[in-house]
C-alpha positions in Angstrom: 99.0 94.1 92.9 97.9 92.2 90.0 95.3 89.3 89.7 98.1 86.7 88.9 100.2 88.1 91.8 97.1 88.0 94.5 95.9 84.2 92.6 99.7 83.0 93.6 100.4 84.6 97.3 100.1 82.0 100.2 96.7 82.2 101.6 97.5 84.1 104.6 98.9 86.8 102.5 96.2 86.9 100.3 93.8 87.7 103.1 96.2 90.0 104.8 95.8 91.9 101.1 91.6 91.3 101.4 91.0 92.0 104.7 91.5 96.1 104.8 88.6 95.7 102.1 86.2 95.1 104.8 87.8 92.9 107.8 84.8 90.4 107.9 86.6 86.8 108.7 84.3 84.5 106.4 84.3 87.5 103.7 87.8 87.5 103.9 87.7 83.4 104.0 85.8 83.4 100.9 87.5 85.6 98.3 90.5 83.5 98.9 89.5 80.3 99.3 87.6 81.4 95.5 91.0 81.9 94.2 92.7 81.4 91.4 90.2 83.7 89.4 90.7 84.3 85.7 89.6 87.7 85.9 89.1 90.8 88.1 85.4 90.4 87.4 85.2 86.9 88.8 86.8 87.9 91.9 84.6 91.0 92.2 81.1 88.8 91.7 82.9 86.4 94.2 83.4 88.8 96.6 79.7 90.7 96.1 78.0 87.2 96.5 80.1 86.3 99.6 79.2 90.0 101.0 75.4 89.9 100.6 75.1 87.2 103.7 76.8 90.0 106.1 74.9 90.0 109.4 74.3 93.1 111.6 77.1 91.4 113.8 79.8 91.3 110.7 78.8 95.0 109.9 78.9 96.3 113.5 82.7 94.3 113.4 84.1 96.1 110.1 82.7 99.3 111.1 85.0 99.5 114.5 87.8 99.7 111.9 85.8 102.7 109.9 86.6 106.5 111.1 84.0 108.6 111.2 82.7 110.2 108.2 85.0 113.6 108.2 87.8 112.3 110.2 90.6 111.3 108.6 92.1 107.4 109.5 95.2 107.9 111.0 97.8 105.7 110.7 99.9 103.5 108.0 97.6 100.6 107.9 96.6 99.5 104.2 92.9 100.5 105.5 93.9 103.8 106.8 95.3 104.5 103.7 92.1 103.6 101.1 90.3 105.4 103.8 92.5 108.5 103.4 91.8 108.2 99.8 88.1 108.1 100.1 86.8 110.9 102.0 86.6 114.4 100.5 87.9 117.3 101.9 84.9 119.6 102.9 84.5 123.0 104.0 84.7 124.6 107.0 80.8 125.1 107.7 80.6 121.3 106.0 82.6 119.7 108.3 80.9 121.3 111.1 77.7 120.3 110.0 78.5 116.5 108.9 80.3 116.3 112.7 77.1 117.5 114.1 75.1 114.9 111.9 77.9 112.0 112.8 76.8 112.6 116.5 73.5 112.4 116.0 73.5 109.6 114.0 75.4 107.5 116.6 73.4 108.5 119.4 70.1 107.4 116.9 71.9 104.4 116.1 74.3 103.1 118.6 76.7 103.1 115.6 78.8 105.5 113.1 77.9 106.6 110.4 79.1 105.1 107.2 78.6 105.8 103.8 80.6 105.7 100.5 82.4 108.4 100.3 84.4 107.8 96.9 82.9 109.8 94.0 80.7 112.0 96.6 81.4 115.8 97.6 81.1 116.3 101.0 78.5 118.2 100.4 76.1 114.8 99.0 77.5 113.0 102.0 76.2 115.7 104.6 72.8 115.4 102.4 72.9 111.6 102.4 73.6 111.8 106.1 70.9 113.9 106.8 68.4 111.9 104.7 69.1 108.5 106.4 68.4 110.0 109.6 64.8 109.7 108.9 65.1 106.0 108.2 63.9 103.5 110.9 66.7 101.3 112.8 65.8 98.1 110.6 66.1 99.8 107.4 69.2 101.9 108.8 70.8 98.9 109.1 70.4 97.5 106.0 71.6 100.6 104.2 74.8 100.5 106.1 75.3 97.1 104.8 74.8 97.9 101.5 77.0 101.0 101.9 80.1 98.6 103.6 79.3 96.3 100.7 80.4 99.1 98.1 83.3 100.5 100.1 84.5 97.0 100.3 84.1 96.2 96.7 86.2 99.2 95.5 88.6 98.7 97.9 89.2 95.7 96.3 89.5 96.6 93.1 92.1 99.3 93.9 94.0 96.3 95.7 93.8 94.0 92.9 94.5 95.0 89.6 93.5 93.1 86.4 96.6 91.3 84.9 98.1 92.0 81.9 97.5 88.7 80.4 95.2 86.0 81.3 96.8 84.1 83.6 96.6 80.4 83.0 93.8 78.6 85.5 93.8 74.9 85.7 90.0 73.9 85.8 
């Protein structure tokens, strides 16, 4: 949709539009309680700044809605659908490997495994994958909130598009 169609839905159907973004309840709370913005940009710095107070709590909550890295989302929710859009297909010998990663991962972490996969060849997701293995649980944690933080942002800008015009904002 466009900005001046997401600044003028009801605010339950704006966050119904948000919350496949990253289903975090105050996130979601924020970005539409910001609108209307004048610009796509002003609802993506809205959104960043909301999503850099995400606790370990919020993160472990959005990722229950997150398949695993290789698996496709099944489903027609709008989140299964970005998800479907995000994840490259990988080979045969990849998949195999990034499965055997996802499991160790989760049993490291108690959590999956979540990275952006948008722009990245399944290939410098089974590297990034390995790699973070190493890290220790703090700093683990905080990468995966950075990562959700940059899955979230781009799913919102595929969800909201910038308008045609400027639409008209009443100070």
């Amino acid at each position: 949709m466009d900005l001046a169609t997401f600044n003028a839905l009801p605010p339950a159907d704006a966050a119904a539009a948000v919350r496949p973004c990253a289903d975090i309840g105050p996130w979601v709370d924020d970005v539409v309680a910001g609108r209307p913005y004048r610009c796509r940009d002003s609802l993506l710095l809205r959104a960043m700044r909301a999503a850099a107070d995400w606790t370990s709590a919020d993160v472990d909550a959005a990722l229950a809605h997150h398949p695993r890295i290789g698996e496709r989302a099944s489903g027609d929710s709008a989140e299964a659908r970005l998800s479907r859009t995000e994840q490259p297909t990988a080979a045969e010998a990849t998949a195999a490997r990034i499965a055997d990663g996802n499991a160790a991962y989760e049993a490291e972490f108690g959590r999956i495994f979540l990275v952006r996969a948008a722009g990245r060849t399944a290939e410098d997701i089974l590297a990034n994958l390995s790699e973070r293995l190493a890290n220790a649980p703090a700093t683990e944690a905080l990468v995966t909130a950075e990562q959700l933080r940059q899955i979230a942002l781009l799913r919102l800008e595929t969800v909201v598009e910038e308008s045609a015009a400027p639409a008209e904002v009443t100070p």
